[in-house]
N, C-alpha and C positions, 0 to 999 in steps of 0.2 A: 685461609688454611683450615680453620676449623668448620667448615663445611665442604670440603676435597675440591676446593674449586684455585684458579689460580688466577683467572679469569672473571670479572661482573663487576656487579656496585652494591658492594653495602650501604644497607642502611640502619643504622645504629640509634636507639632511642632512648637514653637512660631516664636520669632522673633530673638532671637538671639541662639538658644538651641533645639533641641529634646531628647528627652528624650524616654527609651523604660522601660515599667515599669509592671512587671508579677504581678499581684494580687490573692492569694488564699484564698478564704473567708475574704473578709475584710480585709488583710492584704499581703503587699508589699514584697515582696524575695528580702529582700537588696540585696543579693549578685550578684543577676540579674538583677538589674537597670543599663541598661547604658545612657551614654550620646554622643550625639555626638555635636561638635561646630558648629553648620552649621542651619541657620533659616533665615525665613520670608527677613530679612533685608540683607544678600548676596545673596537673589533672586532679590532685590529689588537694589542692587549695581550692579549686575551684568546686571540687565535691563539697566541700565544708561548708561555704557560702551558699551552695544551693539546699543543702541539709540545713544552714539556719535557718534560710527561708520558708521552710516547712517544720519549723520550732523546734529541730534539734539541733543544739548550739554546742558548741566543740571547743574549748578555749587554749586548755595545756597542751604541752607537748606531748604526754601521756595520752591526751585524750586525741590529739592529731597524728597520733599515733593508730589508734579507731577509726580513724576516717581512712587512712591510708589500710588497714584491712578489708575496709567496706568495699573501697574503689578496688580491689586482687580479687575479689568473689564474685560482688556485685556487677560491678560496671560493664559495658560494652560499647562496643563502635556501631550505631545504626547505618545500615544503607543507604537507607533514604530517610534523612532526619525530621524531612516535612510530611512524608508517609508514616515515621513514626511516631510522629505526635498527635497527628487525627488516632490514629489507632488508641495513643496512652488516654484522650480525651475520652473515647467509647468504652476504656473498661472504667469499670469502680474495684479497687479495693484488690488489683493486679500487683504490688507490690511485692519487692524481694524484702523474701522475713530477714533480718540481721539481729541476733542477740548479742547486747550487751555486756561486758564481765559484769555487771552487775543483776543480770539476768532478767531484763524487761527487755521487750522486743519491740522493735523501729520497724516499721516499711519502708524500704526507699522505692522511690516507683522513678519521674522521668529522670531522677537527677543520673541514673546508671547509664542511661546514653548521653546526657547534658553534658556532664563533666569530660568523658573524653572525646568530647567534637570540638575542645577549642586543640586538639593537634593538627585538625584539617580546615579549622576557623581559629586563631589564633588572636584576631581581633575581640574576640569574648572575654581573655582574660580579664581578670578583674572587676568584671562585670555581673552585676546579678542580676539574673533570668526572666525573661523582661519586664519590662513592668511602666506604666506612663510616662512615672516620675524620675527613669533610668533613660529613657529615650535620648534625652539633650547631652546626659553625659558619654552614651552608646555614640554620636554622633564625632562627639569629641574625641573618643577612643579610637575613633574609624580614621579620623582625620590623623591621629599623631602616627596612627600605625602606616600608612601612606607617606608619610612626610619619612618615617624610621626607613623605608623601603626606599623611598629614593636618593636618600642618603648612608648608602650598604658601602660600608666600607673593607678595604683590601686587607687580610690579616695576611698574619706569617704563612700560617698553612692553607688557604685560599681567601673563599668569598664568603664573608660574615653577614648572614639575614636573619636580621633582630630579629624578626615573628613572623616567619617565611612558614607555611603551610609544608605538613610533610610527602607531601606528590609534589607539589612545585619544587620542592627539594630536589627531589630525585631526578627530575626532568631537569632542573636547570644545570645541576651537576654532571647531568652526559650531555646535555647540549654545550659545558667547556668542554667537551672532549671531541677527536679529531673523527669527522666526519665518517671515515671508514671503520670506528668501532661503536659506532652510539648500536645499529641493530643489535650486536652483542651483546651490550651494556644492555640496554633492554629487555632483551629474554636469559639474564642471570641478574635478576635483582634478588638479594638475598637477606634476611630479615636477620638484627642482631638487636640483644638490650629489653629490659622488662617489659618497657613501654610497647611493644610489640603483640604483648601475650593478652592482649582485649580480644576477646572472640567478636570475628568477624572484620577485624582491624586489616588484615591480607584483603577481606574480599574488598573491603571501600575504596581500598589505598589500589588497589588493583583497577576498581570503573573509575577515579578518579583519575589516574596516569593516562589512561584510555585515551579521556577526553582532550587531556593534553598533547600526548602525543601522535606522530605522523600517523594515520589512518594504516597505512601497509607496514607499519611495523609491529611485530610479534613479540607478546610481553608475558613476563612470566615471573612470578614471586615465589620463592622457595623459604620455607618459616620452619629450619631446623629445631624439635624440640628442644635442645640444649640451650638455642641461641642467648639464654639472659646470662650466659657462662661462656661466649661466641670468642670475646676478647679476650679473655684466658686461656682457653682452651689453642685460640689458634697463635697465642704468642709462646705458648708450651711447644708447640710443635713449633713454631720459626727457630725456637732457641736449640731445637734438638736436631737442625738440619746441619749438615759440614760448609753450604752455602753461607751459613750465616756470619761464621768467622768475619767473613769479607766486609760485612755490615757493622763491626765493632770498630771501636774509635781503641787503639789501644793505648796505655798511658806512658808511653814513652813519644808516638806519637803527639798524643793530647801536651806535656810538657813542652813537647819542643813547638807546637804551632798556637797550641793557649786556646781560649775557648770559641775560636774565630772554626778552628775544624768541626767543629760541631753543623757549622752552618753549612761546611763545603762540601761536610758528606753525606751528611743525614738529608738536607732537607733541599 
């Protein structure tokens, strides 16, 4: 609603969750919502970790507070993340100036794409950026994340993927959906939630669906400026439609069937 659309598939990215969610006229294909655990704030961990590694060390809240400013200015989603690290290799001294409240100034230079590529590599989390003696435990990581994936289990409101990459998201979530709406779903992908707002995050997420999906299908991501407001906005306008009535549980209702109505109508 809050992109004039009635029709597509959100994709929603906050801070601790994305969510991939098909909408057909008004209404949501439970069975194709998924989720995956991975948002804004282990982009924002995983900053920190790569900033100690380069001896600026973050500890409080206060100051993880700093890192999560770094990551809203700084940071970005590379294209091509192995194009862009020959590149980071060839400059010296290319770093984003970041001041301090205490008024000394940091470079952060690869950690600004580092940090948000574990949304499209998700297996990185927790992992610091490589290094020899990280290798065996990178391995290990690789392995639980695989094992997390083939043990995805069914929630209330769809399919729960622990550290599901977010184009796989999106692809897996219109492929639960019925055959004659996936081109649709497709060409109205529509971007909601902060974790969105990395310049260049559309164009990746854009060649990376690509590759995923059908060759003759036509795809298209729309990244409304408001989006980090996507979910408020568009449940201000559901509340202010006369359709909506229909969708309320009402309390004489709710008393006489208990809170078993909740499940027979909503969901």
């Amino acid at each position: 609603y809050s992109s004039g659309r009635t029709t597509g598939l959100v994709l929603d990215c906050g801070a601790g969750v994305c969510h991939a969610v098909p909408v057909v006229e008004g209404f949501s294909l439970a069975h194709a919502v998924l989720r995956a655990d991975l948002g804004g704030r282990d982009v924002t961990e995983r900053l920190a970790i790569l900033l100690r590694r380069a001896g600026h060390i973050f500890h409080t809240s206060a100051e993880f507070e700093i890192v999560r400013q770094i990551k809203e200015q700084a940071c970005y989603v590379a294209f091509n993340p192995q194009k862009e690290e020959i590149t980071t290799q060839d400059k010296s001294g290319g770093g984003y100036p970041f001041q301090l409240p205490d008024g000394t100034t940091i470079s952060v230079g690869a950690e600004r794409y580092r940090a948000p590529e574990i949304l499209f590599h998700p297996s990185l989390v927790g992992l610091e950026y490589p290094g020899a003696q990280q290798q065996q435990q990178q391995q290990q990581q690789q392995q639980q994340r695989q094992q997390q994936q083939q043990q995805q289990q069914q929630c209330l409101y769809g399919f729960v993927c622990l550290r599901c990459c977010v184009h796989e998201l999106v692809v897996n979530s219109i492929s639960r959906a019925d055959l004659d709406l996936r081109r649709t779903l497709f060409s109205q992908i529509v971007l909601a939630g902060g974790s969105t707002y990395f310049h260049g995050f559309g164009d990746r997420l854009l060649n990376e669906i690509r590759k995923a999906a059908p060759k003759d299908i036509k795809i298209r991501i729309s990244a409304p400026p408001e989006r980090k407001f996507s979910t408020w906005i568009g449940g201000s306008i559901l509340a202010s439609l006369s359709s909506f009535k229909k969708m309320w549980v009402p309390r004489q209702e709710y008393e006489e069937c208990g809170p078993s109505i909740l499940h027979r109508k909503t969901l």
